[in-house]
C-alpha positions in Angstrom: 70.4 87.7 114.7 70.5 86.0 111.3 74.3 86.9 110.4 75.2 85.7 114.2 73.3 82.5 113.5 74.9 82.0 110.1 78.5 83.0 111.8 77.8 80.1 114.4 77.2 77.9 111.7 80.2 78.4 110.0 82.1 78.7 113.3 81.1 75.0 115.3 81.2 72.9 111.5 84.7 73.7 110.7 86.7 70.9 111.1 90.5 71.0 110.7 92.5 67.8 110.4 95.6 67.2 111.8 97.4 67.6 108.5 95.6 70.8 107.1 97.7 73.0 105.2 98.5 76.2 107.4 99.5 79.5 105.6 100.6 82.7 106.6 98.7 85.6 104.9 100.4 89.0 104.6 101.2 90.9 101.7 102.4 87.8 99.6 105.5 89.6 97.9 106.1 86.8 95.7 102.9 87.4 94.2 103.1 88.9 90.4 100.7 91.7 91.1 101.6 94.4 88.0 98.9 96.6 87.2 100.8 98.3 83.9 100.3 101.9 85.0 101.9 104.2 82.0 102.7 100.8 80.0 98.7 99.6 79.2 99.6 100.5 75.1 103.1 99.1 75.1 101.5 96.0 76.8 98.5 95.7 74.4 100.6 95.4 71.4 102.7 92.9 73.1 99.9 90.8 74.4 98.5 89.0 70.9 102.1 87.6 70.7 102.2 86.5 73.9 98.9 84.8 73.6 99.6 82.9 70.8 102.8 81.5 73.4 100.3 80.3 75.2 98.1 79.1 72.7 100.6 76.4 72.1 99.5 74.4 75.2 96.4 72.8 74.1 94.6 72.7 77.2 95.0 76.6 77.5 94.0 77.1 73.2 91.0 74.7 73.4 89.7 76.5 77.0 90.6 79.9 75.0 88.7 79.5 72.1 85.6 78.1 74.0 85.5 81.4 76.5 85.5 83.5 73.4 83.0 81.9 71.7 80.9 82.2 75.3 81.7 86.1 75.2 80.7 86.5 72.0 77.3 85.4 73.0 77.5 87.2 76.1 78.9 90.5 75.0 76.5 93.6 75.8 73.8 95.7 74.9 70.7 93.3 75.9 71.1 93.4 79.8 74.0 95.5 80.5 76.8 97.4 79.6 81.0 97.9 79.8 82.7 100.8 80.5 84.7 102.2 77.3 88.1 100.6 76.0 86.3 97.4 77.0 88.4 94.8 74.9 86.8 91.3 73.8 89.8 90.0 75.0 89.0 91.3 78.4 86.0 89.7 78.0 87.1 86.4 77.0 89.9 86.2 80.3 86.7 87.0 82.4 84.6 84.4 81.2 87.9 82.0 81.1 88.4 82.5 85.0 85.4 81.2 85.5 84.8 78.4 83.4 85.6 74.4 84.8 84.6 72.4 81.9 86.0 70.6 80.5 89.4 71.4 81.9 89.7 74.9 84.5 92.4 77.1 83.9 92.2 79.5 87.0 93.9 77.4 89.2 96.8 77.1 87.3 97.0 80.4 86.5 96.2 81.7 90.3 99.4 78.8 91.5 101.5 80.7 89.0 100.6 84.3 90.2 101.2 83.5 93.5 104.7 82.5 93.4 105.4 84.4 89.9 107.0 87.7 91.7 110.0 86.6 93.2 112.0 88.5 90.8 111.5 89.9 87.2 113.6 87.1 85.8 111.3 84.5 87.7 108.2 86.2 86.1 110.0 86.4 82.6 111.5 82.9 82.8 108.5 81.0 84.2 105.1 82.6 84.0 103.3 81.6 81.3 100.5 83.5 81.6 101.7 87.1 80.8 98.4 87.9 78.6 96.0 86.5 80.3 97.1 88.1 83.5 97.4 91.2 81.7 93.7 90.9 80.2 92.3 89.8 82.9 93.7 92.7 85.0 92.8 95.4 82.6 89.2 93.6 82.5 88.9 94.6 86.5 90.8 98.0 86.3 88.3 98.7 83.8 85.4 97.2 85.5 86.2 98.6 89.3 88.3 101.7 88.9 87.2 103.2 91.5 85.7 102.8 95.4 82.7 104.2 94.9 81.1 101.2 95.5 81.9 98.8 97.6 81.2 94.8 98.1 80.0 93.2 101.0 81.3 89.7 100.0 82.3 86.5 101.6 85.3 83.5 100.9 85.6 80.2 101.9 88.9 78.2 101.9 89.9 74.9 102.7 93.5 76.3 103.8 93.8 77.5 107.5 95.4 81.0 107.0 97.5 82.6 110.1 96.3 86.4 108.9 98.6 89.5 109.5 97.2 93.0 109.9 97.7 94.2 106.6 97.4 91.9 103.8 96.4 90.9 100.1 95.3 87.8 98.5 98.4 86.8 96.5 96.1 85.7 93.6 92.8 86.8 91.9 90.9 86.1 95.1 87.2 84.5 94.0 84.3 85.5 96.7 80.7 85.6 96.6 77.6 87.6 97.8 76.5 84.7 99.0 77.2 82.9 102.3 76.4 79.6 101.2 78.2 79.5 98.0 81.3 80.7 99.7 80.8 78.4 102.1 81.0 75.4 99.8 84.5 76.2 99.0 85.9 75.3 102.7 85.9 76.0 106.5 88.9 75.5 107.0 89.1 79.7 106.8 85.7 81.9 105.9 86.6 85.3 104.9 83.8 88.4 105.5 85.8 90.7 102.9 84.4 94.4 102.6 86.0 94.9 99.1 86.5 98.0 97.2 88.5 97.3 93.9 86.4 93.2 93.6 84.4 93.5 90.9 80.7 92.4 90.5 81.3 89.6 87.3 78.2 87.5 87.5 77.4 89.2 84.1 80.5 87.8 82.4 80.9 84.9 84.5 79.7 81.6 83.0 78.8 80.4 86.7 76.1 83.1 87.2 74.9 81.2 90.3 77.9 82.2 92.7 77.4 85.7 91.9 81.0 86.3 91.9 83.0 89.0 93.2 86.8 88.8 92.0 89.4 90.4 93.8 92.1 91.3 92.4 96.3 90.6 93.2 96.9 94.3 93.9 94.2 95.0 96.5 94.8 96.3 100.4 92.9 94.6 103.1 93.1 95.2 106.7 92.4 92.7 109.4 89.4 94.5 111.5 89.4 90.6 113.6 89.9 86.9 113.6 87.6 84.6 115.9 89.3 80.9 115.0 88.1 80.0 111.3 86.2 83.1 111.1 88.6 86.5 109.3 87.0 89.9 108.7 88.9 91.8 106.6 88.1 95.9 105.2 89.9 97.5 102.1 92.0 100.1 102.7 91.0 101.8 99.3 94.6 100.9 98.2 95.9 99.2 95.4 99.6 97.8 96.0 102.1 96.2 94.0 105.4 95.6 94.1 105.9 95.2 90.0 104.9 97.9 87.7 106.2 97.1 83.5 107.9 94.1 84.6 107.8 93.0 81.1 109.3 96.3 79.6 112.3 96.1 82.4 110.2 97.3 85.5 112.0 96.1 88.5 110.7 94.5 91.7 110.7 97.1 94.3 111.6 97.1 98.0 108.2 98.3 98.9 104.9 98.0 97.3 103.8 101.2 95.5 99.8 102.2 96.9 97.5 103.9 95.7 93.6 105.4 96.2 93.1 106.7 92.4 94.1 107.0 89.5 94.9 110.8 90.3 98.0 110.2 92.4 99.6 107.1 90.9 102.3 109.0 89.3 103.0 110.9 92.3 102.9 107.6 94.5 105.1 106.0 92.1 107.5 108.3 92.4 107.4 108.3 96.9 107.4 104.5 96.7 110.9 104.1 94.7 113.5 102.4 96.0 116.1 104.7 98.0 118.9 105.0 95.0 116.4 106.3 92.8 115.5 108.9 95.5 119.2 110.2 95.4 119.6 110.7 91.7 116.2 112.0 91.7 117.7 114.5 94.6 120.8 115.1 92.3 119.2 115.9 89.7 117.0 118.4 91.4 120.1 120.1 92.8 121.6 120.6 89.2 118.2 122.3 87.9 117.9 124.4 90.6 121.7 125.7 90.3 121.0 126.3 86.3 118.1 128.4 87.1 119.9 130.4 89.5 123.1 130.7 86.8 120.8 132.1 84.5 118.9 134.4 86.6 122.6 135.7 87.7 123.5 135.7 83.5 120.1 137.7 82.7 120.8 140.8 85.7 122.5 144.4 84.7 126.0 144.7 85.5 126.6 147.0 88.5 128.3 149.5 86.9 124.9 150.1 84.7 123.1 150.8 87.3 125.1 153.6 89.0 123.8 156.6 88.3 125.5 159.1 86.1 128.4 160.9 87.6 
């Protein structure tokens, strides 16, 4: 009775005007969605350099220094703890997502994600925030790597969305296990999100009070319903993207790669490539398969030495 009531609420005190921005929500392919499978290493020892790029806007270096600073108070072993390989520097992208003052660097960095995978050269040329997207995405790899658990969360959004039947967020997507914080973020479209990769942060966050979920790019939802304003949305236990390396030459595929685990990511990689790396994959299973037979053929007795003995 209480979750009708509250879904009443929401549902009569939505008010669109006229001019309210209307989006269509499916898969967002232009969304940089990586999540460095086999290139995490190669990435890490790319990342301080790429940093320090972005170190050289000083709204980005002065927000930086200040969520470090706030980790470094908040890192664990008093009230919880982080699974292992658990970098400060994870820590610090956390705690920057979720800071506002004095100047709030997750919507920038959530406009740039959304548009950033066009094409490898778009992400190359004009995102500028290669390491924190790569921190920030190992943080919740590390964080959520499994389904497990799952969230019951909520989003609100002052954009009315048109929602497809399969879809993902197109940005770290911000939610909350509570109604009324979500709430507080718009009407225009409120989002009941069962969530398996979002990640419980209100331990990192420096906004403990909207007990945050964060979603991330690469996540699967599927529509279970949409009443007006009101979107339900389940996880499919997927996690799709369309880049994979794109910074060490990874190309933009056709078709997002999914997977449930990381147990059949390589195999799933491999399914999801694009069709002319099928055929040389083909190709080159033809040629093994013909060099195994030539040298079973090499390795058998001649006839003659096995006749017997006149």
């Amino acid at each position: 009775m209480k979750l009708l009531f509250l879904t009443w609420f929401f549902f009569l005190q939505v008010m669109v005007p006229a001019k309210v921005r209307c989006v269509v929500m499916d898969m967002m392919p232009n969304a940089f969605d990586d999540q460095y499978i086999g290139c995490e290493a190669a990435m890490e020892n790319e990342a301080p350099k790429l940093l320090e790029k972005e170190q050289s806007y000083e709204d980005f270096r002065m927000m930086w220094d200040q969520a470090a600073k706030a980790w470094a108070r908040k890192k664990p072993g008093k009230t919880y703890s982080l699974p292992t390989g658990f970098k400060d520097e994870y820590g610090t992208a956390v705690v920057l997502y979720t800071m506002e003052i004095p100047h709030a660097i997750h919507p920038e960095l959530n406009k740039n994600v959304s548009v950033a995978g066009q094409s490898r050269n778009y992400y190359m040329r004009n995102f500028h925030f290669k390491a924190f997207h790569f921190y920030l995405t190992r943080a919740l790899q590390l964080l959520k790597p499994n389904c497990t658990n799952k969230y019951y969360t909520y989003r609100g959004s002052k954009t009315v969305y048109n929602v497809s039947d399969h879809v993902r967020f197109g940005q770290f997507g911000s939610s909350s296990l509570d109604y009324y914080v979500a709430g507080d973020f718009g009407k225009a479209t409120f989002f009941n999100i069962t969530t398996c990769s979002g990640t419980d942060i209100t331990g990192l966050s420096n906004l403990k009070e909207e007990f945050e979920i964060l979603i991330p790019v690469y996540e699967k939802f599927e529509k279970v319903q949409q009443m007006a304003n009101l979107v339900t949305l389940k996880s499919t236990g997927k996690r799709c993207s369309y880049f994979n390396c794109a910074y060490f030459g990874g190309p933009k595929l056709v078709a997002p790669f999914c997977y449930f685990d990381s147990t059949s990511v390589n195999a799933t990689i491999i399914s999801s490539a694009p069709a002319g790396s099928l055929k040389w994959l083909w190709v080159l299973l033809v040629i093994i398969v013909f060099i195994v037979i030539y040298c079973m053929m090499e390795k058998q007795p001649s006839t003659q030495s096995r006749q017997a003995p006149v």
